[in-house]
C-alpha positions in Angstrom: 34.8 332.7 -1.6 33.5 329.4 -1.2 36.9 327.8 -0.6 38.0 330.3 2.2 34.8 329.1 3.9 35.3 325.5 3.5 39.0 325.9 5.1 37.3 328.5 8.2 35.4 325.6 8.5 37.5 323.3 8.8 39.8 324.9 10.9 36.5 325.6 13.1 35.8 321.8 13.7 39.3 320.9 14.3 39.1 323.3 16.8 36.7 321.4 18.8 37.4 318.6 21.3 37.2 315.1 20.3 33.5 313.5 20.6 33.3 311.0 22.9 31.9 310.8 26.3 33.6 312.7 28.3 35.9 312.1 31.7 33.0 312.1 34.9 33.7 313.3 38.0 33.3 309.8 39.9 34.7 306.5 39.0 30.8 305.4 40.0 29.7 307.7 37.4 31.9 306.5 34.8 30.8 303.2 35.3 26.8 303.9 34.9 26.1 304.1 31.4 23.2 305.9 31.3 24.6 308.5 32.7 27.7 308.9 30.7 27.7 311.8 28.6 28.2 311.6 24.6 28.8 314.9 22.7 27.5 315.4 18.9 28.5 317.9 16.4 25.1 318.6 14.7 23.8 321.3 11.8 20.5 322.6 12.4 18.1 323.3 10.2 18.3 326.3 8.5 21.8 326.9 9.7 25.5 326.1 8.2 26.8 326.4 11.6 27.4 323.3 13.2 26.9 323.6 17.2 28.3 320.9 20.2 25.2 319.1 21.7 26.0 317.1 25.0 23.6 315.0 26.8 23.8 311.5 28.9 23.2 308.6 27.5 19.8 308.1 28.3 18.7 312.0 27.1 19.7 311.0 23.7 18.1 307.3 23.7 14.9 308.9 25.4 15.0 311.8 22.3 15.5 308.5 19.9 12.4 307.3 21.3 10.5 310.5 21.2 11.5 311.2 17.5 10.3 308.0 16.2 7.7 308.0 17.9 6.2 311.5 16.2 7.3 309.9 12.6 5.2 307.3 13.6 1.8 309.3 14.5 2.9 311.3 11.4 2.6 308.0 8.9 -0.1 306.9 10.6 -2.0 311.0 10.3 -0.8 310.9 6.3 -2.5 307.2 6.1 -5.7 308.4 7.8 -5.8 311.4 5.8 -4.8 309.3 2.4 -8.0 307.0 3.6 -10.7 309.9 3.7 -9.3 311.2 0.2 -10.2 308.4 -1.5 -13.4 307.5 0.4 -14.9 311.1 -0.5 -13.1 311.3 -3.9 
């Protein structure tokens, strides 16, 4: 069972285009890197499915940003809550 899925699988991902940014419709366009697209093949959580996600440049830098920026107020939460443990234990 679990080999028939592995080869629908596979077959499903060669399936999809190449990643890469793709063609713009301007040379201007293609020149700007920020707004050149880039495609991922991602799994999400809680999911064996793995789905196309496009955005420019920038989208996925500015997400970057975003995400380690919440894993940084999480550390810092965990610390502040590690601090007031052990001060009241």
């Amino acid at each position: 069972m679990f080999a028939r899925f592995h080869r629908l699988a596979t077959i499903a991902l060669l399936a999809l285009p190449p990643l890469g940014p793709t063609s713009a419709a301007t040379p201007e366009a293609k020149n700007d890197k920020a707004e050149q697209k880039i495609c991922r093949v991602e799994t999400p959580t809680g999911s064996i499915r793995p789905v196309r996600i496009c955005h420019t440049r920038a989208e996925w830098e500015a997400a970057g940003q975003q995400g380690q920026a919440n894993k940084d107020q999480l550390n810092e939460d965990r610390m502040r809550q590690q601090q007031l443990q052990s001060s009241h234990g």
